[in-house]
MARVO-824817 format. One line per 5 residues: their letters; for each residue x, y, z of N, C-alpha, C. Coordinates in steps of 0.001 Angstrom, whole numbers, plus 500000, padded with zeros to 6 digits. Example, Ala and Ser with C-alpha at 12.3 -4.5 7.8 and 13.67 -1.06 7.14 Angstrom:
% MARVO-824817
as> 513190/494310/507800/512300/495500/507800/513200/496700/507800; 512850/497750/507080/513670/498940/507140/512900/500030/507870
***
This chain:
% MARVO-824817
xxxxx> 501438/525455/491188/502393/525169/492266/502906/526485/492845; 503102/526903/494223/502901/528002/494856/504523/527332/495210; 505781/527639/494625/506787/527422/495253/506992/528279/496699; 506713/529217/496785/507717/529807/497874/506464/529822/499253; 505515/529192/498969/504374/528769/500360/504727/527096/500432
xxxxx> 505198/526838/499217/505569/525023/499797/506674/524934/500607; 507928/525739/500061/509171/525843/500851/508682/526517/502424; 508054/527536/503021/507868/528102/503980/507210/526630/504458; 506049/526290/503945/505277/525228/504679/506030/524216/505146; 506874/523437/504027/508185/522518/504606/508874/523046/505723
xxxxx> 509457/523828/506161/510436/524443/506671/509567/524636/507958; 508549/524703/508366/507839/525231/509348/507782/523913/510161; 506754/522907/509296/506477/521494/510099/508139/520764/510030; 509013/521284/509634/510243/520563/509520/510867/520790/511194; 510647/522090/511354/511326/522881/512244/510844/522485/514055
xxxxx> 509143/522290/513764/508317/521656/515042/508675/520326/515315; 509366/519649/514440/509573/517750/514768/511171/517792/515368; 511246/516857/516230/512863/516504/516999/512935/515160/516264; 514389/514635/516458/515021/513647/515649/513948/512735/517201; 513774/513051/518345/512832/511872/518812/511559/511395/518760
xxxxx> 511185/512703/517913/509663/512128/517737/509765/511147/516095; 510330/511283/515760/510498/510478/514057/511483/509104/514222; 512557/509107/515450/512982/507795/515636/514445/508014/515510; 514644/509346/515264/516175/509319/514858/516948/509563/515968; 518523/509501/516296/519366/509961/517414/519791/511419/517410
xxxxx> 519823/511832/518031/520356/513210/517752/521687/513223/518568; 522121/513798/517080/523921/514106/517186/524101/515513/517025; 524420/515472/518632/525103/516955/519267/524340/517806/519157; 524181/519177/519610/523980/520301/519566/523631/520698/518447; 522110/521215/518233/521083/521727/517462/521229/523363/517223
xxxxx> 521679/524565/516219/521893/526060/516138/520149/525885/515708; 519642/525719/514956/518055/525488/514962/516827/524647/515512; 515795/524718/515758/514931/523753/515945/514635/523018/515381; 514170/521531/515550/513445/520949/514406/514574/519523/514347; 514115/519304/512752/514920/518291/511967/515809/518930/510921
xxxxx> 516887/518631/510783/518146/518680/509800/517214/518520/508696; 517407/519158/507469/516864/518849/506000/517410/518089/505662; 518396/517097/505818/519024/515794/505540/518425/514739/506011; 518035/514658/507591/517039/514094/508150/516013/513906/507545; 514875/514883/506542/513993/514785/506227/513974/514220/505140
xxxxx> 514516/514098/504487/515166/513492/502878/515595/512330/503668; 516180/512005/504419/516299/510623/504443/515350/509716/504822; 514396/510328/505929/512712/509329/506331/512344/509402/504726; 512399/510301/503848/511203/510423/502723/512018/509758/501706; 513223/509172/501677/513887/508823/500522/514364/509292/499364
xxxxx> 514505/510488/499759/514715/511225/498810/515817/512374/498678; 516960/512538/497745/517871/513536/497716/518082/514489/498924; 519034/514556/499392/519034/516002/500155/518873/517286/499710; 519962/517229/498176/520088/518759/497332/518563/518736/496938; 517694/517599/496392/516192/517897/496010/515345/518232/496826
xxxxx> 515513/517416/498388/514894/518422/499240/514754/519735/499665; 516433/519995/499626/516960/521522/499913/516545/522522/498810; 516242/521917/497854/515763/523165/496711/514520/523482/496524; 513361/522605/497414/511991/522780/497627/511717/523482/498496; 512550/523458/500002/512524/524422/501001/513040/525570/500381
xxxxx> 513827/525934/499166/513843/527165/498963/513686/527260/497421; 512186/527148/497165/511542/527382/496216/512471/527033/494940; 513471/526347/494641/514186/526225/493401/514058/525008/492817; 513374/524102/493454/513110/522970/493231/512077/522620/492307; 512128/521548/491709/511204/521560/489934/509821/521199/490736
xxxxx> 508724/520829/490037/507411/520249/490129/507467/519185/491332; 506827/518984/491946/507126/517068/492415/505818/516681/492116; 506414/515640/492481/505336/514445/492017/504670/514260/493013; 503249/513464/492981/502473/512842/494202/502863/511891/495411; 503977/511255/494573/504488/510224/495467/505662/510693/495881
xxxxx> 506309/512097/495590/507244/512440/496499/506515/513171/497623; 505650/513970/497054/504716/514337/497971/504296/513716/499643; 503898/512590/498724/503147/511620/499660/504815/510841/500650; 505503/511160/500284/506820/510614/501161/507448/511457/501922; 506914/512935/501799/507357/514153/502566/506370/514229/503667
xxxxx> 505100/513717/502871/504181/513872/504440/504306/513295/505386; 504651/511447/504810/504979/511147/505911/505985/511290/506702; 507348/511657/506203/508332/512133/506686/508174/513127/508001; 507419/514332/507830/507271/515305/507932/506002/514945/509276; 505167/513799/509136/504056/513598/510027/503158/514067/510042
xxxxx> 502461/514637/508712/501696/515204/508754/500160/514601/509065; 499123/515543/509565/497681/514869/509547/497028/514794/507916; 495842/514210/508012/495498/514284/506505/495151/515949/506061; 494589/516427/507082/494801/518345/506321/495677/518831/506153; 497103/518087/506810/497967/519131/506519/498569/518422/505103
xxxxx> 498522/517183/505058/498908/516165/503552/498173/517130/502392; 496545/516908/502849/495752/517675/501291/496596/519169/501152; 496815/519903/501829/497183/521272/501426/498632/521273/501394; 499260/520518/501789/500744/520011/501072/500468/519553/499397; 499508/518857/498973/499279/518439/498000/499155/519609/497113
xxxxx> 498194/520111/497577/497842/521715/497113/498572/522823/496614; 499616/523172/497726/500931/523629/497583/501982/523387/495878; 501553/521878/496142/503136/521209/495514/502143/520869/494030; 500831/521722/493771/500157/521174/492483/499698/520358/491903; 499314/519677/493273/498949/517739/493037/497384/518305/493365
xxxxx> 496029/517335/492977/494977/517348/493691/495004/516635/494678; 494560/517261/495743/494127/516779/497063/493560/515562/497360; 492946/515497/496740/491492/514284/496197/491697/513342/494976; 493160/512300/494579/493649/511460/492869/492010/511804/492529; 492124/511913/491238/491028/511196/490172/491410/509722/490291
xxxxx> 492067/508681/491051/492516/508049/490607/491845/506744/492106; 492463/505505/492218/492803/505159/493438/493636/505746/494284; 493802/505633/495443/495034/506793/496149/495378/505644/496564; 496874/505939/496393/498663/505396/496357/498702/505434/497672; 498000/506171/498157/498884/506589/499832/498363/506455/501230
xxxxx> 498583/505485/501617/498310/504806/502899/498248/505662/503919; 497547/505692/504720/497646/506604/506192/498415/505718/507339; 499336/507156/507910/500032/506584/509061/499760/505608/510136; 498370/506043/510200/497661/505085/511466/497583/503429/510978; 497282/503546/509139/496955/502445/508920/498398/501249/508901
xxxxx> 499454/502150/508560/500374/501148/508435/501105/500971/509975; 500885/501831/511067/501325/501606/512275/500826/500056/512724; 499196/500039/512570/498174/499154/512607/498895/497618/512246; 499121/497407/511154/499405/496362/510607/500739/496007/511444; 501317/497055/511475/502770/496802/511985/502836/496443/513149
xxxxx> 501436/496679/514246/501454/495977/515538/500628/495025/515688; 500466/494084/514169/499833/492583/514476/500522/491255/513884; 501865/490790/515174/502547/490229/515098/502013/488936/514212; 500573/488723/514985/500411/487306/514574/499028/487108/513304; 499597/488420/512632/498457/488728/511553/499001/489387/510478
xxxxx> 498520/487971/509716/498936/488716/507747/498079/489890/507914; 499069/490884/507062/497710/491906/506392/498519/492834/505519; 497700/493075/504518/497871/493529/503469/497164/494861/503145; 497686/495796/502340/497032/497167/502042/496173/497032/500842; 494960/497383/500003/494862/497433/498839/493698/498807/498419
xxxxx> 494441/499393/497223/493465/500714/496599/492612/499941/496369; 491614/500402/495033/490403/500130/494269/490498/499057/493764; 491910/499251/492808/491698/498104/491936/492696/497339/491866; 493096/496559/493833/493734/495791/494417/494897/496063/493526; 496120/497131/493735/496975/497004/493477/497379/496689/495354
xxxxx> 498263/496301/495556/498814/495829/496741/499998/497048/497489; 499597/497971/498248/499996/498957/498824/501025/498839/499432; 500723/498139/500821/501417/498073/501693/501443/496486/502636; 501959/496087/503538/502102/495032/503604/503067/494847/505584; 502180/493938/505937/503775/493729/507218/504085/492326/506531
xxxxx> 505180/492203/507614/506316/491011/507499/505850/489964/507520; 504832/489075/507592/504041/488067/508387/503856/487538/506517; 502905/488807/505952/501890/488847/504786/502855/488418/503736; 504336/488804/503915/505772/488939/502967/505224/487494/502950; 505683/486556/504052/505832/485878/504659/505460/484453/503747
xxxxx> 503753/484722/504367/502624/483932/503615/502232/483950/502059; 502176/485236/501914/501902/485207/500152/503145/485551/499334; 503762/486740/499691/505116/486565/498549/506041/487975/499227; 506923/488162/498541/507959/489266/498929/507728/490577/498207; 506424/490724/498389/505904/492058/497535/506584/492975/496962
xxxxx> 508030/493799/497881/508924/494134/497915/510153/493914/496680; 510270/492347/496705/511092/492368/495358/510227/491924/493948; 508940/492448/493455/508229/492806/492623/508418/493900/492237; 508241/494768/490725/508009/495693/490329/506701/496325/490891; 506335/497752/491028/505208/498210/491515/504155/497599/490801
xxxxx> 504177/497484/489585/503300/497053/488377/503085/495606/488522; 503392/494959/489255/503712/493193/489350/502852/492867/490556; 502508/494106/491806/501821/494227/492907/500266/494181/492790; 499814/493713/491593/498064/494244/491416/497919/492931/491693; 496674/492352/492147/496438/490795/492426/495024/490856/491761
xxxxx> 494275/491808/491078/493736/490845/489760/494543/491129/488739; 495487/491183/488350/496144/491091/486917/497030/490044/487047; 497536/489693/488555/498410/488087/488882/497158/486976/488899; 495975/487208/489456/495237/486006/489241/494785/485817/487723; 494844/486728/486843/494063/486661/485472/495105/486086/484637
xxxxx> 496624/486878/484706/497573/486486/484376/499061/485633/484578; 499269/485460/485919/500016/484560/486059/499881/483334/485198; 501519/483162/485018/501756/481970/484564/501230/480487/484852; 501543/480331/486250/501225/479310/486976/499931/479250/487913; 499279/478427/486961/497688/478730/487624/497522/478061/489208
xxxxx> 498620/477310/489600/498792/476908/491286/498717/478111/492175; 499687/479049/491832/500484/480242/492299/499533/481320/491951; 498739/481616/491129/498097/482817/490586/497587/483753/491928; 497151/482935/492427/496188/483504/494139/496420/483086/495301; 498259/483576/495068/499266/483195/496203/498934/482235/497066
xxxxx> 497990/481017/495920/498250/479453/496652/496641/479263/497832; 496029/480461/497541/494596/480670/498346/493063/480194/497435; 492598/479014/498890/491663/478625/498176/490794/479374/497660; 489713/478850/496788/488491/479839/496291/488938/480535/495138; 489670/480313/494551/490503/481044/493325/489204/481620/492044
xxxxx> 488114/480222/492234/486880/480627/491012/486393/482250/491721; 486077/481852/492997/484792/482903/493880/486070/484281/493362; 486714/484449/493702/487908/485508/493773/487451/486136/492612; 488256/485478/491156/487826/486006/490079/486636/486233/489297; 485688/486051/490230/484457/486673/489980/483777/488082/490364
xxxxx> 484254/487991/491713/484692/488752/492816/485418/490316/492354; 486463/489813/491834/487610/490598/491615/487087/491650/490195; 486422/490866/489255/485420/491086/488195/484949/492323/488669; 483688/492334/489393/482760/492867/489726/483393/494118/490594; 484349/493784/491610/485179/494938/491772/485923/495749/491026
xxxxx> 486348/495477/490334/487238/496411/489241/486160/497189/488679; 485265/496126/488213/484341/496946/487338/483597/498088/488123; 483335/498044/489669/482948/499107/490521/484082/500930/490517; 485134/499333/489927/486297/501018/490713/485898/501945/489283; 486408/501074/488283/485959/501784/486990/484936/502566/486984
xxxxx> 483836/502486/487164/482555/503818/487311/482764/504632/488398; 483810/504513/489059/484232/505443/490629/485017/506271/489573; 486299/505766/488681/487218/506266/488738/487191/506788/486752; 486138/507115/486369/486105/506836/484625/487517/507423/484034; 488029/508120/484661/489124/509309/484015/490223/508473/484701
xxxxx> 490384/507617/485308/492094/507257/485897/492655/506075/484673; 493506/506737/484169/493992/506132/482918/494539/504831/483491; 495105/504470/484650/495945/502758/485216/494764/502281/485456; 493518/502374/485599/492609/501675/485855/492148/501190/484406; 492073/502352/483522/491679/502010/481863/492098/500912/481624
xxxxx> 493866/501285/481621/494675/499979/480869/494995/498766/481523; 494818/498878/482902/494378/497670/483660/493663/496811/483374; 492149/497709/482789/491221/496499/482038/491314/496056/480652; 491759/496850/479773/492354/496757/478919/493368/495414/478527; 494329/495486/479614/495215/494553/479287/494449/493218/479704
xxxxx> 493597/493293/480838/492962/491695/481453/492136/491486/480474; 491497/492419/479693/490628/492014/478385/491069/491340/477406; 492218/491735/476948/493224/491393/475916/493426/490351/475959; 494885/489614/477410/495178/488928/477972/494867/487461/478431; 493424/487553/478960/492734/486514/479314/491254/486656/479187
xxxxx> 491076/485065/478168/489799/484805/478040/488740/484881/479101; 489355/484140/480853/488148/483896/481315/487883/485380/482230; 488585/486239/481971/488321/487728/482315/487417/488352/481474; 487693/488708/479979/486739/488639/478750/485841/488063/479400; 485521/486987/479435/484148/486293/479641/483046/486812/481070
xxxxx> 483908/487033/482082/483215/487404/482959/482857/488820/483047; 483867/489666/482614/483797/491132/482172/482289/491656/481788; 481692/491188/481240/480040/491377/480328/478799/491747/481543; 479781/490509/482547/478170/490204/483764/478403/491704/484384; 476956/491822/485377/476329/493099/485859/476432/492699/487352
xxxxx> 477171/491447/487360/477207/490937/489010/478561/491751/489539; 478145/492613/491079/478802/492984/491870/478978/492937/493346; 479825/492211/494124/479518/491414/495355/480419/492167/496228; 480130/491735/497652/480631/492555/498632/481390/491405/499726; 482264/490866/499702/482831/490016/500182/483943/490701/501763
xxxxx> 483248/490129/503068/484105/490967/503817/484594/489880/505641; 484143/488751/504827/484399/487660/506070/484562/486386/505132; 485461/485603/505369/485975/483998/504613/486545/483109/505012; 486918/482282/504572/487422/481234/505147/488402/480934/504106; 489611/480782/504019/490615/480384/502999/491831/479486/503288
xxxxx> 491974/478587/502680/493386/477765/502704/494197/477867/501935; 495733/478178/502799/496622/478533/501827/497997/477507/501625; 498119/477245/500515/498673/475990/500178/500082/476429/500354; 500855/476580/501455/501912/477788/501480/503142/476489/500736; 503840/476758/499944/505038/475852/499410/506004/475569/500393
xxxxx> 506186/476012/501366/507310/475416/502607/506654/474788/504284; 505685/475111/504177/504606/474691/505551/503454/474184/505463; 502814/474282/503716/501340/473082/503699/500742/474134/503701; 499169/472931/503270/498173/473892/503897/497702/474600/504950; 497200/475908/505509/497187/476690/506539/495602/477140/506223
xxxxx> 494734/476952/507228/493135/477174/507184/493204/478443/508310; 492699/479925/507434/493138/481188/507797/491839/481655/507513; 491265/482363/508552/489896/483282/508306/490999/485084/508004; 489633/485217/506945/490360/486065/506189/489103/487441/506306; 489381/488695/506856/488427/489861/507076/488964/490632/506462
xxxxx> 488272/491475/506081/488260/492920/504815/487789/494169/505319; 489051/495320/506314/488095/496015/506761/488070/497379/505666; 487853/497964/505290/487615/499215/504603/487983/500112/505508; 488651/501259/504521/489358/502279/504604/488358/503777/503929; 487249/503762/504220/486216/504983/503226/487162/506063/503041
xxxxx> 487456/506960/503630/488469/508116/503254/489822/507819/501864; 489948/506707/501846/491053/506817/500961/490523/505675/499723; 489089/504773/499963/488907/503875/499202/489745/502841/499343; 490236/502248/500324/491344/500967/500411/490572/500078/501175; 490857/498735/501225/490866/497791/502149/492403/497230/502815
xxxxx> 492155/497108/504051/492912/496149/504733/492204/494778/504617; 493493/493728/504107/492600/492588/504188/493949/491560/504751; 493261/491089/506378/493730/490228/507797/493498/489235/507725; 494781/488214/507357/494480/486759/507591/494818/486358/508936; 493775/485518/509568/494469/485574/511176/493552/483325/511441
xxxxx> 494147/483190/512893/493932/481934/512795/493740/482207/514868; 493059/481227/514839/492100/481246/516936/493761/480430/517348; 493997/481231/518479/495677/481044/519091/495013/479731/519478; 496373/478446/519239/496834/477379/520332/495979/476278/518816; 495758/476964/517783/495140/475977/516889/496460/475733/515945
xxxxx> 496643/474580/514964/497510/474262/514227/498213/475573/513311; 496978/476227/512565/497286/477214/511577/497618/478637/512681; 497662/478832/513559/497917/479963/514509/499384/479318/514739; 499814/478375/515113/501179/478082/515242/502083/478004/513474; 501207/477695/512599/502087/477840/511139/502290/479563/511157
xxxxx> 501466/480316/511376/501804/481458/511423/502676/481686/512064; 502962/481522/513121/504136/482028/514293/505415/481533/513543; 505281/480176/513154/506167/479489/512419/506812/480479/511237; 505850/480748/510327/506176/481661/509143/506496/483105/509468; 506277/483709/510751/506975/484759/511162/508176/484569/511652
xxxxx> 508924/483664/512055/510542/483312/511914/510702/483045/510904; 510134/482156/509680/510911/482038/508602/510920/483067/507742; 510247/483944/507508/509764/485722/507373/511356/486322/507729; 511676/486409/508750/512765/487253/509757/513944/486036/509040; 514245/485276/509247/515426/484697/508286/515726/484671/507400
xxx> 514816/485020/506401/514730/485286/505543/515474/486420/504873; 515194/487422/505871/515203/489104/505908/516874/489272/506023; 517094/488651/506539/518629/488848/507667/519891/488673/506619
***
């Protein structure tokens, strides 16, 4: 970790951004350029005094995911993220699935009013999410991060109704889901949450054990699914998977042909989404 090139580097892209390009108001008269270091700690969620002690090298180690909350803060492109990473002693490149969504991708989601969609790494832990997706499958949000993987909720959930947030095809999935994990695993041999990921679905559940053995690996990227939603019924939702190659993620878009029944349950479930919220 190169403290006193991370602090210069912060301080530089801090200094090129206005409170209007990031969304904020600006109050009064600026003695510097840029964004307030309070400002920046607050897009990234994080301490002011912890921010302020990274811009001047006094600040401890960080982590990837503070990292990854400064970039976006900060707006960075993906070169300037990897050598922020670099800087702050993280690899550029996880050994792992990567945690960290690109700006474009979550702008994306965020401008498809009338479309679930969901973020997912390797080994479908559940990233990111718009309001719609809250909506339809669950409140991702008030889950633990660890509670967000959707093969360890289909293998393990309690309630085998609910396991696959109520979406038909639940057999094809966990076969599916099988054969994927087991892909990420030879991607990823050294990422220890992927280890004990399988680990625990091994342990856990028999019909995971059981399928675990097969050499079958499938590529699933167009469907058809019904979702048994508990307040609006069933909803018949074509469901697309686009891939993310640079970071190893999928976006996966549940959407329905406008002026049809399930295109209006959606619209429907995007007000009850927002009332929800309020």
């Amino acid at each position: 970790m190169d403290k006193h090139e991370l602090g210069r580097f912060l301080r530089l892209h801090r200094e090129r951004l206005t409170p209007a390009t990031v969304g904020l108001p600006a109050h009064g008269p600026r003695r510097t350029p840029g964004l307030r270091r309070e400002e920046v700690a607050l897009l990234a969620h994080i301490s002011t005094q912890y921010y302020i002690r990274l811009e001047q090298a006094r600040g401890p180690h960080p982590s990837r995911h503070v990292l990854a909350a400064i970039g976006r803060a900060l707006r960075l492109n993906d070169a300037e993220r990897a050598h922020l990473y670099t800087l702050g002693g993280q690899q550029a490149d996880p050994p792992g699935p990567s945690p960290d969504v690109s700006d474009r991708i979550l702008d994306m989601i965020e401008r498809l009013p009338d479309t679930a969609a969901i973020v997912l790494d390797a080994k479908y832990d559940v990233l990111a999410w718009n309001p719609l997706a809250a909506a339809l499958l669950e409140d991702f949000s008030a889950r633990p991060r660890r509670e967000r993987n959707m093969i360890r909720r289909y293998f393990l959930h309690p309630d085998a109704a609910r396991r696959h947030y109520g979406l038909s095809g639940g057999g094809d999935f966990g076969r599916f889901a099988v054969g994927h994990l087991r892909a990420a695993a030879a991607r990823y041999p050294g990422d220890q949450g992927t280890q004990e990921l399988i680990r625990e679905l091994r342990d856990g559940s028999a019909e995971f054990a059981a399928l675990w053995p097969s050499p079958e690996v499938s590529d699933q990227r167009h469907l058809v699914k019904t979702v048994d939603h508990p307040q609006i019924g069933p909803i018949s939702l074509t469901c697309d998977i686009l891939l993310v190659p640079d970071r190893d993620q999928q976006v996966v878009l549940f959407t329905a042909e406008p002026g049809t029944p399930a295109h209006e349950a959606l619209r429907l479930l995007s007000v009850i989404g927002l009332q929800q919220m309020i």
